[in-house]
C-alpha positions in Angstrom: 20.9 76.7 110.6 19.7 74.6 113.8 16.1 75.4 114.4 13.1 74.0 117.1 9.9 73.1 115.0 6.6 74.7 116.2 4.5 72.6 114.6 4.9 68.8 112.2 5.5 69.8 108.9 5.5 67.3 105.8 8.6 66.3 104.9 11.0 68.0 107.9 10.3 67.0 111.0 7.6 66.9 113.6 7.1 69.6 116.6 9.2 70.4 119.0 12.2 68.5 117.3 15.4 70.1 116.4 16.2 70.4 112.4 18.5 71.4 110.4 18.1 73.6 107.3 19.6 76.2 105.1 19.4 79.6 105.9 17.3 81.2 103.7 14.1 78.7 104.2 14.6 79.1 107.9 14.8 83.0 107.8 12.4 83.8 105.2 10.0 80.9 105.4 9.7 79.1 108.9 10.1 81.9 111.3 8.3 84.1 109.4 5.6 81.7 109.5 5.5 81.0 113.1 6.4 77.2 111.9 9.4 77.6 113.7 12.0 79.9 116.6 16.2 79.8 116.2 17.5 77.2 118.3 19.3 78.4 120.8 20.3 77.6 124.5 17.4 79.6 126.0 14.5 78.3 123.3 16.2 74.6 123.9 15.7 75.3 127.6 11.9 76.1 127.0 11.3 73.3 124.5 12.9 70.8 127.4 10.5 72.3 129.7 7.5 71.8 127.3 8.4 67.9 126.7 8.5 67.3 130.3 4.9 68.9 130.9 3.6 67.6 127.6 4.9 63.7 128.2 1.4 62.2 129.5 -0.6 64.1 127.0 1.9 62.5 123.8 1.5 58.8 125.6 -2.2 59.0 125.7 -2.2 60.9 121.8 0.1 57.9 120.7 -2.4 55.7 122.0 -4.9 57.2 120.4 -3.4 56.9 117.4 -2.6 53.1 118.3 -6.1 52.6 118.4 -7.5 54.0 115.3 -4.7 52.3 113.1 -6.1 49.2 114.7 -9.2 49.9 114.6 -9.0 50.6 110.6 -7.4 47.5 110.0 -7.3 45.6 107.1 -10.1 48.4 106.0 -10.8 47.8 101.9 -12.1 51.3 101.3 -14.1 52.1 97.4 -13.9 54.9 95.8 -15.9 55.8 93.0 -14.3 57.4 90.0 -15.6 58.2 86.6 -13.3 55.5 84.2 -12.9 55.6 80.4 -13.1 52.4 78.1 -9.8 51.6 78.5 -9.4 51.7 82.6 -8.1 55.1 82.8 -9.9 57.5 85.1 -11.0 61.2 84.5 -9.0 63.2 87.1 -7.6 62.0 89.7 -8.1 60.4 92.7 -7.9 62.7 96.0 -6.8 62.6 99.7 -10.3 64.1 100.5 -12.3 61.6 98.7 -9.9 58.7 101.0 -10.6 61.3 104.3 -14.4 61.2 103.1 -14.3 57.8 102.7 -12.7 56.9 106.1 -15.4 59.4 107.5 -18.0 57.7 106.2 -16.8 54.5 107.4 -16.7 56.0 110.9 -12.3 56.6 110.8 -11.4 60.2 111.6 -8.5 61.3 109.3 -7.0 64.7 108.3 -6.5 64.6 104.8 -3.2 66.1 105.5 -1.9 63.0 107.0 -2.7 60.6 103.8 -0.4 59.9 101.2 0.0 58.2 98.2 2.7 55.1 97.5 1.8 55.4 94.1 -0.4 58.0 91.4 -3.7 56.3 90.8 -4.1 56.7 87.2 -6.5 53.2 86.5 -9.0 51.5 88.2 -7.9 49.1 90.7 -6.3 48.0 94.4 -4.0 50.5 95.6 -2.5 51.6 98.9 -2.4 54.8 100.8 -0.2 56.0 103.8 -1.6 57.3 106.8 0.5 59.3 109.5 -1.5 58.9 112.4 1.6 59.8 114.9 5.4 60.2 114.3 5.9 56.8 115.3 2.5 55.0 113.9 1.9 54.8 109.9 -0.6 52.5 108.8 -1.1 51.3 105.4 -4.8 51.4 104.1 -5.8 49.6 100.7 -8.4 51.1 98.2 -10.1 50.2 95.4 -10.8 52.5 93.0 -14.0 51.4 90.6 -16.0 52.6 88.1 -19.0 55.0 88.9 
């Protein structure tokens, strides 16, 4: 089932771009939601229409997003976790507490848009994803220490 994203979802495809999924998740999921309309000529039509008026505002949103990712940087973020005698940390470490960290640091990032590369279960360096734009990701190392 060929349908027009309203909106980026995680893991499908970003707005206004054309996907493909089964029909069940489209019918009782995406529509339902508003996350998504059937793509068909008239919809494509309308979406084709929206592009057009929304070009300048994605350049200067890319840009944006351009800027913060090199504005972050080589960024070393610390984040504080309560560690046992052997290294292992109690809980987990969160994309709010990176979000909240980047905050702090003056970086402002939707938690949605951070991801792992791999679980934090010890103290030490690790690296997050961040999807600033479709086309920009930036990688961001942590540290995770003892609090």
């Amino acid at each position: 089932m060929e349908l027009i994203l309203k909106e980026d979802i995680a893991g499908l495809g970003y707005k206004n771009e054309v996907v493909n999924v089964k029909p069940g998740y489209g019918r009782n999921y995406l529509i339902p939601q508003g996350y998504a309309v059937i793509a068909n000529a008239s919809n494509k039509k309308v979406m084709e229409e929206n592009i057009k008026q929304a070009a300048h505002k994605a350049d200067k949103i890319k840009k944006d997003a351009a800027d913060l990712a090199a504005s972050i940087g080589d960024t070393v973020l610390e984040i504080p976790a309560k560690v046992g005698e052997s290294g292992k940390i109690f809980g987990k470490v969160t994309t709010l507490q990176i979000s909240d960290s980047l905050k702090a640091k003056g970086f402002s990032v939707d938690r949605k848009k951070i991801s792992f590369e791999s679980e934090v279960k010890t103290e030490g360096e690790y690296t997050a994803l961040l999807d600033l734009h479709k086309d920009i990701k930036h990688r961001i190392t942590f540290k995770v220490v003892a609090s």
